[in-house]
C-alpha positions in Angstrom: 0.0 0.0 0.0 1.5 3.4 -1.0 2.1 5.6 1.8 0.0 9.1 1.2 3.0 12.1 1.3 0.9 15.4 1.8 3.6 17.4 0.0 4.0 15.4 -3.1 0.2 15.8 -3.3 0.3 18.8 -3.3 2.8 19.3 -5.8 0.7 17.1 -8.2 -2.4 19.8 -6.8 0.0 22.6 -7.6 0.7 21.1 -11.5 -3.3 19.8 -12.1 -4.1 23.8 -11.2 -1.3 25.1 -13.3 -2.4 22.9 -16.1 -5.9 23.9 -16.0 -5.3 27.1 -16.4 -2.3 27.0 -18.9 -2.7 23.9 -20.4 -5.2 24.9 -23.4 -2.8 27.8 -23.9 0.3 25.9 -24.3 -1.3 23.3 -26.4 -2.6 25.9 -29.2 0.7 27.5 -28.7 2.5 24.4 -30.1 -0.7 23.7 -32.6 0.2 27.1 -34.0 3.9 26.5 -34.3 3.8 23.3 -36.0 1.3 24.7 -38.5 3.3 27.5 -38.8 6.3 25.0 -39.6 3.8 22.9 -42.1 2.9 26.2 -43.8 6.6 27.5 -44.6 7.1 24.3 -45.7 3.8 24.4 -48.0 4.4 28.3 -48.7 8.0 27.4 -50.4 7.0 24.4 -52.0 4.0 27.0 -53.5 6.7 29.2 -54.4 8.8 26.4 -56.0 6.1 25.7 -58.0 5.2 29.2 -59.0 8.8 29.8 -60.3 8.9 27.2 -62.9 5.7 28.2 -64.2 6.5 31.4 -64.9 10.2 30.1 -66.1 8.1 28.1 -68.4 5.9 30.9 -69.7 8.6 33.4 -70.1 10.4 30.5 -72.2 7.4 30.5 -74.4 7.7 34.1 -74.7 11.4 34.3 -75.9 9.9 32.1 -78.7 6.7 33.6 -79.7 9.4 36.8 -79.6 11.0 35.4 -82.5 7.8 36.2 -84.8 7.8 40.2 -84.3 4.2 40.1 -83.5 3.3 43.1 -80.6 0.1 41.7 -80.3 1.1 37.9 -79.3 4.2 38.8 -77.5 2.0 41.6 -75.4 -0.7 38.8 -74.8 2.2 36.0 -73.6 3.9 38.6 -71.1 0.6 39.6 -70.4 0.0 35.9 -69.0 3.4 36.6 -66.9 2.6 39.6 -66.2 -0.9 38.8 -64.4 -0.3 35.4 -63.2 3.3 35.9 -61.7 3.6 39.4 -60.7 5.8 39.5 -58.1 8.6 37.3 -60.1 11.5 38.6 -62.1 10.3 37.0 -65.0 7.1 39.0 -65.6 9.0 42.7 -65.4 11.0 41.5 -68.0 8.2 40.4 -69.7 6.8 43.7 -69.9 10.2 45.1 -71.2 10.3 42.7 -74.1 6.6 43.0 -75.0 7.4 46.9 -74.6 10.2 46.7 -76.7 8.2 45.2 -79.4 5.1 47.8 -79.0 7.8 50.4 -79.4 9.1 48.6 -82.7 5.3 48.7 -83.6 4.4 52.3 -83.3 2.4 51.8 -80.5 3.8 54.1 -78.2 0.8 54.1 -75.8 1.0 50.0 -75.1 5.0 50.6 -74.4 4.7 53.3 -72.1 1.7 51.2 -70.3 4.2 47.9 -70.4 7.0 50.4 -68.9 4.9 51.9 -66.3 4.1 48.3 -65.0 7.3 47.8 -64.3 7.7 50.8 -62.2 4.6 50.2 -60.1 5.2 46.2 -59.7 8.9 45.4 -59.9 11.3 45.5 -56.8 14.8 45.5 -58.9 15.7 49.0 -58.0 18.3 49.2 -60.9 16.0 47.7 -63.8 13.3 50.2 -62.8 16.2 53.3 -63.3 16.8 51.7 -66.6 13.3 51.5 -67.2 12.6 55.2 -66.5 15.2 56.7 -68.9 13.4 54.5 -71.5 10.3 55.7 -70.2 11.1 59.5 -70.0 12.5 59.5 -73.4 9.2 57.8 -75.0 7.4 60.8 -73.3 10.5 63.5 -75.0 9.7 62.1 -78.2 5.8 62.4 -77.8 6.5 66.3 -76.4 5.0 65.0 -73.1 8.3 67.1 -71.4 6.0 67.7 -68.0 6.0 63.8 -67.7 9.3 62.8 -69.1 10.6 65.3 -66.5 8.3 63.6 -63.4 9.6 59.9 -64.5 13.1 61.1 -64.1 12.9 62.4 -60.5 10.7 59.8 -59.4 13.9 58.1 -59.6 14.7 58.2 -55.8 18.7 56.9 -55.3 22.2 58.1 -56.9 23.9 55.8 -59.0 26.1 54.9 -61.7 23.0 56.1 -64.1 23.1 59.8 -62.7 25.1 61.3 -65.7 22.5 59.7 -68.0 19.4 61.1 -66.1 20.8 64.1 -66.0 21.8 64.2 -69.6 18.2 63.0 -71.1 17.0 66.1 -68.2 19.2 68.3 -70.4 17.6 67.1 -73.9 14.2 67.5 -72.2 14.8 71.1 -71.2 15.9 71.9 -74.7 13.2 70.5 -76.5 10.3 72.4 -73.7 12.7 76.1 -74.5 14.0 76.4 -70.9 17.9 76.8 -71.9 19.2 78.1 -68.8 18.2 74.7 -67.5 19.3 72.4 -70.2 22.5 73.8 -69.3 22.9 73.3 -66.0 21.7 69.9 -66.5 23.9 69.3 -69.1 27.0 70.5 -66.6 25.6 68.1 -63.9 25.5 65.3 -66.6 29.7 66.0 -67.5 30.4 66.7 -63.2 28.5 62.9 -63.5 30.4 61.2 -66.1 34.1 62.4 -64.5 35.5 63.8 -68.2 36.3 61.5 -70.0 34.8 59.2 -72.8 33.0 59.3 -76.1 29.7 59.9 -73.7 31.1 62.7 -72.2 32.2 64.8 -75.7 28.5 64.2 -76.8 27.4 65.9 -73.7 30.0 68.4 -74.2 29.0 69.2 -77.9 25.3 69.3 -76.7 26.2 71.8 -74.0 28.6 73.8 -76.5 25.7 74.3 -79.2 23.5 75.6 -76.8 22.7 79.3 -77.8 24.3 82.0 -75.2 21.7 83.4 -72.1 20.2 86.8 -73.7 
């Protein structure tokens, strides 16, 4: 017969009221980590998954790029471009189904394609290229306002400055404002660092403008 020992009862007292009252807690505690183990897993096999199929589409789309047509090449990165947002694959989509729009002579589809990319891609450095190709769409359509707001949305310095500033300077011609195309222009050769066939456009651009009256 075991002998009763009023203090290990208690103990086991002490633990049945501790349980009671944390038990449920600890046990949807630990639900809620496994699942949240399951889930990663699950969430990176999803990803996994959603990679290839967009490696896949954009594979098709390098094809159907071969036959020059805007319309099917917008329609397959369009596919990307919905489906797979968030993946590298559909902003570069939009650049080559741009590209071809452009080709086309229709301006309005590339700038749309181009603007996508700005709103949905997280590659800081493709969006800076994208911009200047952007900005100078809007030049050649005499859309200066715009073309001027693409380029200083662009928010960090970089190797690109010199450029920015350059296509700021062409801009500034084209719109009448001199003064400005000039200082622009000067910014675009303190950019560059003087040397380099880049730099002597610049330079010529900057020497033909006409004199401040």
């Amino acid at each position: 017969m075991a002998v009763y020992d009023p203090e290990e009862q208690e103990k086991i007292d002490q633990l049945k009221s501790w349980w009671h009252t944390y038990g449920t807690l600890i046990i949807v505690a630990i639900a809620v980590a496994v699942a949240s183990v399951a889930g990663m897993q699950a969430w990176k096999y999803y990803k996994k998954q959603q990679l290839e199929q967009a490696a896949e589409l954009f594979d098709s789309l390098l094809q159907i790029q071969a036959s020059g047509d805007p319309k099917r090449i917008s329609d397959a990165a369009g596919l990307l471009m919905e489906g797979f947002s968030e993946s590298g694959y559909a902003s570069r989509a939009a650049i080559i189904s741009a590209r071809a729009s452009f080709d086309g002579q229709d301006l309005q589809n590339a700038r749309s394609r181009l603007q996508w990319v700005l709103d949905n891609s997280k590659e800081d450095e493709l969006k800076t290229l994208v911009r200047l190709w952007l900005a100078g769409i809007l030049l050649d359509e005499k859309k200066y306002d715009d073309a001027l707001r693409v380029l200083e949305a662009k928010k960090q310095s970089g190797s690109f400055d010199g450029l920015y500033a350059d296509l700021k300077g062409d801009i500034l011609v084209a719109a009448g404002k001199v003064a400005e195309a000039r200082a622009a222009y000067q910014v675009a050769l303190d950019k560059m660092g003087g040397k380099g066939t880049y730099f002597n456009i610049v330079q010529m651009k900057l020497d033909a403008l006409p004199e401040a009256s």
